[in-house]
N, C-alpha and C positions, 0 to 999 in steps of 0.2 A: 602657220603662215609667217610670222613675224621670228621664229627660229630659223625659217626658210633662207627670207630674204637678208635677214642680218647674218646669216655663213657665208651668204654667198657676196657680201658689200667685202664682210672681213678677206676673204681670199681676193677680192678683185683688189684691195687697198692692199695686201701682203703686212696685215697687224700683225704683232703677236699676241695672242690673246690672253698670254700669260706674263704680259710684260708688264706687271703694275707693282710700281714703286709698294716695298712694303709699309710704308704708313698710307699709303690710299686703299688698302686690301680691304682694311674693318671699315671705310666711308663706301666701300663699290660693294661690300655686302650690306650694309644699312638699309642703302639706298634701293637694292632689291628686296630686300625685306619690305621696307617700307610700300613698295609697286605689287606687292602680292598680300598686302594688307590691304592697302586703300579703296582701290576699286573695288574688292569685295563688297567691303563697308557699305562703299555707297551706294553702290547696286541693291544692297540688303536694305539698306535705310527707306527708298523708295516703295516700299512694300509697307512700311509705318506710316509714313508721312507724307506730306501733299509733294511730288516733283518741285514743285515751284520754291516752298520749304528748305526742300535737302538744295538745291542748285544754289540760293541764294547764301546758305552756311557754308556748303564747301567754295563758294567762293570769295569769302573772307581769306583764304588763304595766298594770297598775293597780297594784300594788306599783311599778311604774319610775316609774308619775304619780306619787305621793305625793312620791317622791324629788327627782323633777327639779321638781318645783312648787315646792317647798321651797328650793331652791337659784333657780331662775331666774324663777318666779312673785312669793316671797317669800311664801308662804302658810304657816301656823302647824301645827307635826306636835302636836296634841293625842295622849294619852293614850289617849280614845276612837278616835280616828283609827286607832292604831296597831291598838288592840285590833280596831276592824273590819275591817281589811283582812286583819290577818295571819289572824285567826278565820275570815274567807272563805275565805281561800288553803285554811287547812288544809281547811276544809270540801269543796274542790274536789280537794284530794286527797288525800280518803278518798274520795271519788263516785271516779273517778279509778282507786281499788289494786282495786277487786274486779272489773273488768274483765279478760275474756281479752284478752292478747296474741297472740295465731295468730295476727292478722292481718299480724304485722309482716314483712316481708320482708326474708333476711338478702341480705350482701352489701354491698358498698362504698356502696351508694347508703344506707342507716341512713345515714348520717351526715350525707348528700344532705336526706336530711329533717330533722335538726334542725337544720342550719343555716338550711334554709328558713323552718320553724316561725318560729326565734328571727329572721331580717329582720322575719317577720309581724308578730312579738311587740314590736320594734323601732317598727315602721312605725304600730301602735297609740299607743303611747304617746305620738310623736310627733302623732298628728293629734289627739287631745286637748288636749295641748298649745298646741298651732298654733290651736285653737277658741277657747280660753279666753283666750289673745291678744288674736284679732283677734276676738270677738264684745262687748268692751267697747268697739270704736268702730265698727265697720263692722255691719249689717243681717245678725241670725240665717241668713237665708232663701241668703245669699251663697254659705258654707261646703255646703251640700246641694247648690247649686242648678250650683255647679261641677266637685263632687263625678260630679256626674250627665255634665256633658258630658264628660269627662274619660273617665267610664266608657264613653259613647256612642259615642266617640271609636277608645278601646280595643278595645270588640267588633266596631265596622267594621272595622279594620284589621285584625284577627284573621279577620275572615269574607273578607276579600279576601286575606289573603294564605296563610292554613290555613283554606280553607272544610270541608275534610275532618274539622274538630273539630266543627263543628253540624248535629246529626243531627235538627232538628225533626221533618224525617217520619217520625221511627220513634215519636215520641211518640202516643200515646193522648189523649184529650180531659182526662183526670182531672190527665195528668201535665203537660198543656199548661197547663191554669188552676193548679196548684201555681206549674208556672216564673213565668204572670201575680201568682201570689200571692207569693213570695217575690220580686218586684222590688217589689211595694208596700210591703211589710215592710220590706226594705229601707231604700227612703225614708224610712219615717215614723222609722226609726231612726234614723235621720243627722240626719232634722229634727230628733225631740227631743231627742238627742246634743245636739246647738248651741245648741238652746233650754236645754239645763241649766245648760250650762257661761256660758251668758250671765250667769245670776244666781247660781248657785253656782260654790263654789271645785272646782277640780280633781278634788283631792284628798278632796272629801268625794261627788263624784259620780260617779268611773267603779269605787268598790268595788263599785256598785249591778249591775254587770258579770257578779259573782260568782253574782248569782239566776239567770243566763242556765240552768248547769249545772243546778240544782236545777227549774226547769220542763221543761228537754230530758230531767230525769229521769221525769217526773211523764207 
C-alpha cells in the first residue's frame, strides 16, 4: 500500500527519485535502515512487556530529539521547549501508571523486551533526525518514498522466507480493509513527518508525538 501511493505522489510531483546529493545518500539509507529496524522491535517488545511499558520507553524518544538536535543540529533549547516536552512525557505517563500490567510475561525474555523497545526508541529518534538533515536539501517526498520500498522489500523477504507469519486468509473483510487502512495511515504519517521537519526545527516538532497517547485514549 504505502509503495503504491508513494509512486504514484513521486510521478504526480515529477521527483527524481534518484536525485540525492551524494552526501545525503549514506543519511536516506540510515534512515531506512533505521524504519525497517524499529517497528519490528517494537512490535516484538510487546509480546515481553506490558503495552503500556514498551509505549512509555519508546516515547522517550522526542526527549532524545531535543537533545541530539541541540548538540548535532545546533538548534536552540528554549524554556518553552523544555517545558513542552518534559509536560508531555509526564502526561504520557500518567496515561501510562493506571494501566493493568497482567499482560506482562515473566521470565528472562522482560528484559528481551526492553531492550527491544529501547533499539525502537533508538531507531526513532534517529529517523527524525536523519529528516531534518536531509529535507533542507533533497525533495520531502524522498524520505517516504524510500521508506516504502525498504519496507516493500522487508515484507517480500519475510513472506518468502517465513510465509507461515501471513495469515491473510483467516482475516474477515472488516479486518482486511483496517490492514488497507493502517498502511495508508502510515504513509500519510511519514509524509507529513518530512513535510514538518522540512520547515520546522526538530525539536519543536516531534513533541507533537506525545498527542498520539492522548487520541489512542480518546
Amino acid at each position: 500500500m504505502m509503495m503504491v501511493m508513494s509512486s504514484v505522489q513521486v510521478l504526480y510531483l515529477k521527483v527524481d527519485i534518484f536525485d540525492v546529493k551524494r552526501g545525503y545518500k549514506r543519511v536516506l539509507f540510515f534512515r531506512c535502515i533505521c524504519g525497517a529496524i524499529g517497528m519490528p522491535c517494537f512490535f516484538m517488545s510487546v509480546k515481553y512487556i506490558p503495552s503500556s511499558k514498551a509505549n512509555l520507553i519508546f516515547n522517550v524518544h522526542p526527549l532524545l530529539v531535543s537533545v541530539v538536535a541541540y548538540y548535532l543540529l545546533k538548534e536552540q533549547i528554549t524554556r518553552l521547549k523544555v517545558l513542552a516536552v518534559v509536560g508531555s512525557f509526564l502526561g504520557v505517563l500518567l496515561f501510562s501508571l493506571h494501566k493493568n500490567d497482567s499482560e506482562a510475561m515473566a521470565g528472562d525474555h522482560y528484559y528481551l523486551g526492553i531492550v527491544l523497545v529501547a533499539f525502537a526508541c533508538i531507531a526513532g529518534m534517529i529517523i527524525v533526525i536523519c529528516l531534518r538533515i536531509m529535507n533542507q536539501h533533497i525533495h520531502y517526498i524522498l524520505g517516504p518514498f524510500y521508506s516504502a520500498v525498504t519496507g516493500c522489500i522487508q515484507a517480500l523477504s519475510i513472506l518468502i522466507l517465513m510465509p507461515s507469519l501471513y495469515h491473510l486468509s483467516t482475516m474477515n473483510s472488516f479486518e482486511f480493509w483496517c490492514l488497507v487502512l493502517s498502511g495508508m495511515s502510515n504513509y500519510f504519517g511519514q509524509l507529513f513527518a518530512s513535510l514538518a521537519v522540512k520547515y520546522e526545527e526538530a525539536s519543536v516538532v516531534t513533541p507533537f508525538k506525545y498527542s498520539e497517547t492522548f487520541y489512542l485514549f480518546l
